[in-house]
C-alpha positions in Angstrom: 0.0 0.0 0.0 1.1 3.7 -0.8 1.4 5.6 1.8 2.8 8.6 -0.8 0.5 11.9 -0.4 -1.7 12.5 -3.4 -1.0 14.9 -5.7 -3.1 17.6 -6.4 -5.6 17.3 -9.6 -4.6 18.9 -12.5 -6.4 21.7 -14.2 -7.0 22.4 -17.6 -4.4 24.7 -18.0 -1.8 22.3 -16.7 0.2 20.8 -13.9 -0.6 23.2 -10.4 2.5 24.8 -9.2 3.1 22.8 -6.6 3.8 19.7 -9.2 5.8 21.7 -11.8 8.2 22.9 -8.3 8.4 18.9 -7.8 9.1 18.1 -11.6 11.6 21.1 -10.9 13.0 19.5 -7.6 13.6 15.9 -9.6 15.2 17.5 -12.4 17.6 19.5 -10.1 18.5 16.2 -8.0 19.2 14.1 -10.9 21.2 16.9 -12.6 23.4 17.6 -9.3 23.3 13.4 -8.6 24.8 13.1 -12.0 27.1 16.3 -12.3 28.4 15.4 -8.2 29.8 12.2 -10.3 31.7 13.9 -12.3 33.9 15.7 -10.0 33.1 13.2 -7.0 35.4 10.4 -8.6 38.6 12.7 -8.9 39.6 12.5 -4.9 38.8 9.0 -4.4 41.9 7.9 -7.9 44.6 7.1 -5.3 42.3 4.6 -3.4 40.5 3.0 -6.6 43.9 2.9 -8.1 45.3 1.3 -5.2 42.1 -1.1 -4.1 41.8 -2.6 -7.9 45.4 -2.0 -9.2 44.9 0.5 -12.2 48.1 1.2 -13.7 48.5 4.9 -14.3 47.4 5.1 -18.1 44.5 3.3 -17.1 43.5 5.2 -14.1 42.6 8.0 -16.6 39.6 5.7 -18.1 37.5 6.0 -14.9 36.7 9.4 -16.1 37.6 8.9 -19.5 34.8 6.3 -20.0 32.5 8.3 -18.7 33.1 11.5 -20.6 33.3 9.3 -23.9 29.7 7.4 -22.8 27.7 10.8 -21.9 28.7 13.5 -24.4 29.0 11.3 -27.4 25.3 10.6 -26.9 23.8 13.8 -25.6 22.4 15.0 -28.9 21.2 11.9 -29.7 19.0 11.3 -26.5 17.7 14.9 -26.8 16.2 14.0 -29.9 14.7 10.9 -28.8 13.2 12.8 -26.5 11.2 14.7 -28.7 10.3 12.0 -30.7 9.4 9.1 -27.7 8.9 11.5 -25.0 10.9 13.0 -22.6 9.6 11.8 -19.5 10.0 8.2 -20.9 14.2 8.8 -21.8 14.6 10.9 -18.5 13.2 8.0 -16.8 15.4 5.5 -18.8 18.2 7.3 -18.3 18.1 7.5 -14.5 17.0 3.6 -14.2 20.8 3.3 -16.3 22.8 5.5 -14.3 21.4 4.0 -10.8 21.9 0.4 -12.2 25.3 1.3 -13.4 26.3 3.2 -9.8 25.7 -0.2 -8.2 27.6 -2.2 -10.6 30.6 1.2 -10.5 30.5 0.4 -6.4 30.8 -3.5 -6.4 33.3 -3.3 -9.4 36.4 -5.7 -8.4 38.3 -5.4 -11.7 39.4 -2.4 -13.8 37.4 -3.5 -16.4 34.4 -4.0 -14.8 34.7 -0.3 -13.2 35.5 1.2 -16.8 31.8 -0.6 -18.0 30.2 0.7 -15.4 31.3 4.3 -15.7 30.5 4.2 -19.5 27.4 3.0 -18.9 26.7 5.7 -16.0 27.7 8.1 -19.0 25.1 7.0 -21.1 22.2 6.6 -18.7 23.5 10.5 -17.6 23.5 11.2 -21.4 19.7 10.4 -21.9 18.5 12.3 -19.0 20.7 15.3 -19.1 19.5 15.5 -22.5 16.0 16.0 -21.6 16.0 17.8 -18.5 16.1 21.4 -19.4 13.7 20.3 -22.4 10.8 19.1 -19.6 11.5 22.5 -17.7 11.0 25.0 -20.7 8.0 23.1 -21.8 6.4 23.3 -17.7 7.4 26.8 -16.9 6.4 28.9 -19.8 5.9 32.5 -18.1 9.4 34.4 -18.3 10.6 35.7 -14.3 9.0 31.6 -14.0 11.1 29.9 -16.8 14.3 32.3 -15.2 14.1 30.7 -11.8 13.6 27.5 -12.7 16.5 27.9 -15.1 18.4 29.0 -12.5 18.0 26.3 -9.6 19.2 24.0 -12.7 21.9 26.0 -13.7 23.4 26.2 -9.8 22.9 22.4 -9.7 25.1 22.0 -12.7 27.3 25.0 -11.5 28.3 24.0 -7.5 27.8 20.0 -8.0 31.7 20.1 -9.2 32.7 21.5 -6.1 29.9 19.9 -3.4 31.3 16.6 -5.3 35.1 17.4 -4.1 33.8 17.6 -0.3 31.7 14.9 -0.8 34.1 12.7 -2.0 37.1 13.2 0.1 34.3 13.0 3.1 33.6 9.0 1.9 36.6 7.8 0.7 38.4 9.0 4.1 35.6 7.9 6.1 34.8 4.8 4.8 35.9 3.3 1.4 36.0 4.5 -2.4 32.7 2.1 -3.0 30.6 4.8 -1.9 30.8 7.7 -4.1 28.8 5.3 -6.2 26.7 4.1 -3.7 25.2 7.3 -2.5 23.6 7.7 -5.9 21.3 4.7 -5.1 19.0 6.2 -2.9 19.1 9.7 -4.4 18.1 7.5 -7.9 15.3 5.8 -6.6 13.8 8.6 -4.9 13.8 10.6 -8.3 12.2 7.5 -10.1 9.5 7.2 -7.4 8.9 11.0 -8.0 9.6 11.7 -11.5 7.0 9.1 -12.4 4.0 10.9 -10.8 5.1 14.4 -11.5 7.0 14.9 -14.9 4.2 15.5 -17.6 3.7 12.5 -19.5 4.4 13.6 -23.0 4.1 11.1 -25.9 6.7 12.7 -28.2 5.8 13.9 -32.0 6.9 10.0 -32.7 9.7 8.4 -34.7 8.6 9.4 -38.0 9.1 12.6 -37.3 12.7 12.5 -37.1 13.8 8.3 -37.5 16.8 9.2 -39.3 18.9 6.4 -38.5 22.3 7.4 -40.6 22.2 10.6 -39.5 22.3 8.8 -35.8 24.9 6.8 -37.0 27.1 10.0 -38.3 26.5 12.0 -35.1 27.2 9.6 -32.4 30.0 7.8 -33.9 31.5 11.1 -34.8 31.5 12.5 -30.9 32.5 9.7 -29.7 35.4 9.5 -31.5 36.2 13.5 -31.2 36.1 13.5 -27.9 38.0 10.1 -27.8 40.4 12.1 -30.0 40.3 15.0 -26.9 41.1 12.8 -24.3 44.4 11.0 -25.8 45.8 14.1 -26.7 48.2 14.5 -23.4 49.2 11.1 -24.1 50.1 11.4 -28.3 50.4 14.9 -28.8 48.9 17.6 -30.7 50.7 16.8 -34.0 51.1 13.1 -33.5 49.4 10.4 -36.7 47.2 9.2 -34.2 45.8 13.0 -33.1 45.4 14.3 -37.0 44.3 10.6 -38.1 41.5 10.7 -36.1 40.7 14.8 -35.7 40.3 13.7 -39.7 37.9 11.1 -39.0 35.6 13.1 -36.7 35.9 16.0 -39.0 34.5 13.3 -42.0 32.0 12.4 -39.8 30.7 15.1 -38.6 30.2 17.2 -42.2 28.7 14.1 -43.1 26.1 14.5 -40.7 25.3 18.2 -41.0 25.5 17.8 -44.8 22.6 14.6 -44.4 20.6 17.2 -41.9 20.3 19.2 -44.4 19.6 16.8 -47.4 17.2 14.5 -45.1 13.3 14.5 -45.3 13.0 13.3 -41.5 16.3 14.7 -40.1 17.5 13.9 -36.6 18.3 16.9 -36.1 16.6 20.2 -38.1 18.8 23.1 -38.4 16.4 25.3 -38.1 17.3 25.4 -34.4 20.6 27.3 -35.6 18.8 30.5 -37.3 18.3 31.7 -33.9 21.5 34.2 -33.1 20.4 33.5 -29.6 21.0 29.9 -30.0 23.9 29.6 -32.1 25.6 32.7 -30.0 24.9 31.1 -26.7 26.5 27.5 -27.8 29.7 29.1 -29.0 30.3 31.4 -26.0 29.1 28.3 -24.1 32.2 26.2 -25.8 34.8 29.2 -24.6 33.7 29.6 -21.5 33.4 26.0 -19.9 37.0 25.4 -21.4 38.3 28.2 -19.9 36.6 27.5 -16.5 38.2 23.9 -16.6 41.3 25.8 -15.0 39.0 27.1 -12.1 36.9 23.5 -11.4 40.1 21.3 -11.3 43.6 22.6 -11.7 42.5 25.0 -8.5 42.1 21.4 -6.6 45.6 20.1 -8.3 47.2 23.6 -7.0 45.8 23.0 -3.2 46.4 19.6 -3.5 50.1 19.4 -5.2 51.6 22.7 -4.0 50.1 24.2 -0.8 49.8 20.5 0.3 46.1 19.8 1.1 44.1 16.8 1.7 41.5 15.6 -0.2 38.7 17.0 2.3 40.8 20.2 3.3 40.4 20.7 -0.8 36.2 20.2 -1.0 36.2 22.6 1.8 38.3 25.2 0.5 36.4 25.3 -2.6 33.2 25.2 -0.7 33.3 29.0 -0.3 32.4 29.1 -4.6 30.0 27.0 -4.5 28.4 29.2 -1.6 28.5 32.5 -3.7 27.5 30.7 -6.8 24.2 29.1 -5.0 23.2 32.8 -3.6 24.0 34.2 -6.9 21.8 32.0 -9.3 19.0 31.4 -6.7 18.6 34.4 -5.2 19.1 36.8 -7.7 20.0 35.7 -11.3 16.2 35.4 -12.6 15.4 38.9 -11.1 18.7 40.4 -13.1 17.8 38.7 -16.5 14.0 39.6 -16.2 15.1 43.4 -15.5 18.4 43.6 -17.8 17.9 41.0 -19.5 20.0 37.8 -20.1 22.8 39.1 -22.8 23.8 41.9 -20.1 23.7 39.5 -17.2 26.1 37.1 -19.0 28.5 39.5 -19.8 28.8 40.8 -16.2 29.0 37.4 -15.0 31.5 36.4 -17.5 33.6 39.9 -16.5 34.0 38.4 -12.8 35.0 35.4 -14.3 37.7 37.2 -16.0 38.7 38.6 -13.0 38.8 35.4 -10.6 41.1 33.2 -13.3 43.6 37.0 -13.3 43.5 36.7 -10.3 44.9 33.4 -10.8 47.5 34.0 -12.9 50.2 35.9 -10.2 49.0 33.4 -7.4 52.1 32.8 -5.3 53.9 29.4 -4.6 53.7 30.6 -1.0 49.9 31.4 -1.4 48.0 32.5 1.6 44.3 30.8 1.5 42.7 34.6 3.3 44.6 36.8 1.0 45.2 35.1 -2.4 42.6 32.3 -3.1 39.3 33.5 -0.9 39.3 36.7 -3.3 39.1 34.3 -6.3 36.2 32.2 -4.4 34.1 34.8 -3.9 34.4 35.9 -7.5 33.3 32.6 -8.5 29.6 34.3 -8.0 30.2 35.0 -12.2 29.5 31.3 -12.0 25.9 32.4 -10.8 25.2 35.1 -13.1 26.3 33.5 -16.4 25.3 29.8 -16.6 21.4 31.0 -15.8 21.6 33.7 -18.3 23.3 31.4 -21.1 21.5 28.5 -20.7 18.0 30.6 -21.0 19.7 31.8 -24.3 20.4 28.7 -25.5 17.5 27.3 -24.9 15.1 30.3 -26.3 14.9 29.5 -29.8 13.2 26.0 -28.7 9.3 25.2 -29.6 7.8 22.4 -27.8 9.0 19.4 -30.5 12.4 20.9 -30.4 12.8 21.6 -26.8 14.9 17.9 -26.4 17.1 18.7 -29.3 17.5 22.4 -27.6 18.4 20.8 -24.6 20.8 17.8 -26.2 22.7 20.1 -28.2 23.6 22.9 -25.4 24.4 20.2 -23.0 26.7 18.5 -26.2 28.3 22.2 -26.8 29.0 22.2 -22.7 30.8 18.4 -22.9 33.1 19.9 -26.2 34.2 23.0 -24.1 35.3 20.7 -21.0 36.9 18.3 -22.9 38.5 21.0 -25.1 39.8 22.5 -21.5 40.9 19.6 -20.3 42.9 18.4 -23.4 44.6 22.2 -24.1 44.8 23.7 -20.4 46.4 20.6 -19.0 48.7 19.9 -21.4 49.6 23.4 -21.5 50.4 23.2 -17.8 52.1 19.7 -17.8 54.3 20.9 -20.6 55.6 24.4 -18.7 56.2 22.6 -15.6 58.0 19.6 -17.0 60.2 22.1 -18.8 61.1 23.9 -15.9 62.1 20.9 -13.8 64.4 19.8 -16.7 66.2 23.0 -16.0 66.2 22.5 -12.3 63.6 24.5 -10.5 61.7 22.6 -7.7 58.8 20.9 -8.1 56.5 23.5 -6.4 57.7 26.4 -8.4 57.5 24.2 -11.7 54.4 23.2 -11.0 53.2 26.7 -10.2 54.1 28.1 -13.0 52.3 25.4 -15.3 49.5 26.3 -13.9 49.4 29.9 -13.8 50.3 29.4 -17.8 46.8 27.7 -17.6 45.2 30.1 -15.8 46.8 32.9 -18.5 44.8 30.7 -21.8 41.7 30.4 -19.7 41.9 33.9 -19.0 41.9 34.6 -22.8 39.5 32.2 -23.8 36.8 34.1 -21.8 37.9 37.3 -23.2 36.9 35.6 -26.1 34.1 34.3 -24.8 33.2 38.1 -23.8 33.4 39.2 -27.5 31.3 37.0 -29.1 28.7 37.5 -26.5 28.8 41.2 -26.7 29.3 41.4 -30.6 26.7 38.2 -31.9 23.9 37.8 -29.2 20.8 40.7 -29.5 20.4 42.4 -26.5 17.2 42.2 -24.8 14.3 44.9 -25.8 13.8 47.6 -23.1 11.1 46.5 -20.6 7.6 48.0 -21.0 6.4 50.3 -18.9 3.2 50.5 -17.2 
C-alpha cells in the first residue's frame, strides 16, 4: 500500500504549481546526482587505483569512459526525446545511471569499473538531455522559466565542487565504494517521484525525425572526437594518431550536418541554428566552460600538489564558490535577467570570471588561502550570473517538439568546451612545468608556474568568450512600462 501523499488534480491549464516545483525539484536532483559524479570520482583515484590496481594510463579511463559514454550521446537522446517523449528517456536514463552506480561500487576489476562508468555516461546522457527540455515546456511565463532555469543551472554550476567535499568526506571515512553508492538512494527517490510528477508527453513519434544514418554520423563522430580529446596528453597535438582521427571526426561530422540538411526526417533540423540567440549562446558556451576547466580542477591540483592539502581540506576550501554561486543563481540571477535582460547578465557574470582566473594568474607558490585564493572564491559568483543567463539563451529558440534537441545540443556544446579544457589547459600546464624541472627548478615552483600558464589561456578564452557575446547575441528589448 502507498502511503505517498496524493498529488493535487490537474487543471485544464496544466500541472498546479506545486507539481511543476516537484518536476523542478527531480530534475535539479538528478542533474546535481549526476554532475556530483563527475567531480566526486577525482579525490577518491589514489584509493581505486590502489584497491583494484589501475596502472596509471588506465586510471585515466574511470573518467575517461564516462566523458566518452555521456557526451558522445547527448544529442542523440535529446532528440529521442522529442520523438518518444521525454519523460520516458529521463526515466530511462536514471533507471541506467542508478543500475550502473551499483555495478561502479561493487566493481572488483578495472574492467568492470571502466563498464560501469561508461554506462553511468550513457544513462546521464539520456536524461541530461532532456532535462532542461521538460523545464521550458512546464514553466512557460518568463521571471517563472528564469528561476527555474536558475536552480538547474546552480545544480550543474556548484555540483563540481559539493562533489570534491563529498568525495574526500567518503573515501576518508569509509571506502571508495561509496561515491557510487550514495547515488542509489538519491536514484530511486527521483524515479519514485519523476514518475508521478513529470508531464507524460508522448513525443511527436519516430517518424518525425527516425533518421537512422544521420544517428549513426553523429554519435559515432562525438564519440570519437572526444576520444580524439582525451588521448591528446598522451600522443600529442601533431602526432598520426591525433590528426588521423581529428580527420575522422571531422569526416563524420560534415557528413552529418551535410545529411541534416539533405534528409526529409532529419535527426536533427537546423532550423534550431537561425536563432543568433542559440547559435551565440553554444559558441560562447564552448569558450567559456574550457576556460573555466582551469578554475573547477587545476585549483584542486594547485591545493592539493603545491600548498599540500588533503583531499577534504580541498572540498572545503572550494566550498566558499559553491556558496557565492548558490546565492547568486538562486537568489538573484532570474530577477537580473527579467530586468536587464540575459545578454547583459552574462556579460557581467563572465567579466568576474575574468577577474577570478587573473587573479589566478600571479598566485604565489607561497599562497596564503585569506589573502590570495578566498578573493578568487568569492568571484566565482560570475558562475551564478552567467550559466542562468546562457543556458535561457540557449534554450530560447526551442518550440515544444524541439525543446529535447535544444536541450541535447547545449548540453553536447558544454561536454566539447570541458573536454577542449581539459585536453589544451592541461597539457599546457604539464608541458611548462616539465620544462622547468628539466632546468632545475623545484617541483613546487615548476608546477606553479604550469598552472598559472593555464590560468593565463583560460583567461583569454573568456575574453573571447566576452566578444562574441557582446558582438553576436541581441540584447534584450527595453522592458515596458506600465
Amino acid at each position: 500500500m502507498s502511503v505517498t501523499a496524493p498529488l493535487p488534480p490537474r487543471d485544464a491549464t496544466g500541472p498546479t504549481a506545486r507539481t511543476r516545483k516537484l518536476a523542478l525539484g527531480v530534475i535539479a536532483s538528478g542533474m546535481l546526482m549526476m554532475t556530483l559524479d563527475g567531480s566526486i570520482v577525482t579525490v577518491a583515484m589514489p584509493a581505486i587505483q590502489r584497491d583494484l590496481g589501475f596502472t596509471s594510463a588506465g586510471l585515466s579511463w574511470v573518467v575517461n569512459a564516462y566523458l566518452i559514454g555521456f557526451g558522445s550521446l547527448l544529442l542523440l537522446a535529446g532528440r529521442l526525446g522529442d520523438l518518444i517523449g521525454r519523460k520516458r528517456m529521463f526515466v530511462a536514463g536514471t533507471v541506467v545511471f542508478t543500475a550502473a552506480s551499483l555495478l561502479a561500487g561493487v566493481a572488483a576489476t578495472p574492467g568492470m569499473l571502466i563498464a560501469a562508468r561508461l554506462l553511468q555516461g550513457v544513462g546521464s546522457a539520456m536524461a541530461s538531455a532532456v532535462g532542461l527540455g521538460i523545464l521550458v515546456t512546464l514553466f512557460t511565463g518568463q521571471r517563472e522559466r528564469a528561476g527555474a532555469i536558475a536552480v538547474f543551472s546552480f545544480t550543474g554550476a556548484a555540483g563540481a565542487s559539493i562533489g570534491q567535499v563529498l568525495g574526500g568526506g567518503l573515501t576518508d571515512a569509509l571506502a571508495w565504494n561509496w561515491i557510487f553508492f550514495i547515488n542509489l538512494p538519491i536514484g530511486i527517490a527521483a524515479l519514485l517521484i519523476a514518475r508521478r510528477v513529470l508531464p507524460a508527453d508522448r513525443g511527436i513519434g519516430l517518424a518525425a525525425g527516425a533518421d537512422v544514418l544521420g544517428a549513426a554520423l553523429v554519435t559515432a563522430g562525438l564519440m570519437l572526437g572526444i576520444y580524439t580529446v582525451v588521448k591528446v596528453e598522451e600522443y600529442g597535438w601533431t602526432s598520426a594518431p591525433t590528426l588521423g582521427l581529428g580527420a575522422l571526426t571531422l569526416v563524420l561530422l560534415v557528413g552529418f550536418v551535410v545529411r541534416q540538411a539533405t534528409a526529409r526526417t532529419p535527426l536533427m533540423p537546423l532550423r534550431i541554428f537561425r536563432s543568433r540567440s542559440v547559435a551565440g549562446a553554444n559558441l560562447v558556451q564552448v569558450l567559456m566552460v574550457a576556460a573555466l576547466f582551469s578554475f573547477q580542477i587545476l585549483v584542486a591540483l594547485f591545493l592539493q600538489n603545491v600548498l599540500g592539502y588533503g583531499a577534504a581540506e580541498t572540498g572545503l576550501a572550494m566550498l566558499p564558490a559553491a556558496a557565492v554561486i548558490g546565492a547568486v543563481s538562486l537568489g538573484v540571477s532570474a530577477r537580473l535577467n527579467a530586468r536587464f535582460g540575459e545578454r547583459a547578465v552574462l556579460l557581467a557574470g563572465i567579466l568576474l570570471l575574468i577577474g577570478a582566473l587573473g587573479l589566478l594568474t600571479r598566485v604565489p607558490v607561497q599562497a596564503q588561502y585569506v589573502s590570495d585564493l578566498l578573493p578568487v572564491m568569492l568571484l566565482a559568483a560570475g558562475f551564478g550570473l552567467a550559466l542562468p543567463a546562457l543556458t535561457a539563451l540557449g534554450m530560447s529558440g526551442a518550440g515544444d517538439d524541439d525543446a529535447g534537441l535544444a536541450s541535447g545540443v547545449f548540453n553536447t556544446t558544454q561536454q566539447i568546451g570541458m573536454a577542449v579544457g581539459v585536453a589544451v589547459l592541461s597539457t599546457l600546464a604539464a608541458g611548462r612545468s616539465e620544462r622547468l624541472l628539466a632546468e632545475g627548478h623545484s617541483r613546487a615552483d615548476a608546477l606553479t608556474n604550469g598552472y598559472q600558464l593555464a590560468f593565463g589561456v583560460g583567461t583569454g578564452l573568456l575574453v573571447a568568450a566576452f566578444a562574441l557575446a557582446l558582438l553576436v547575441l541581441r540584447p534584450a528589448a527595453a522592458p515596458a512600462r506600465s
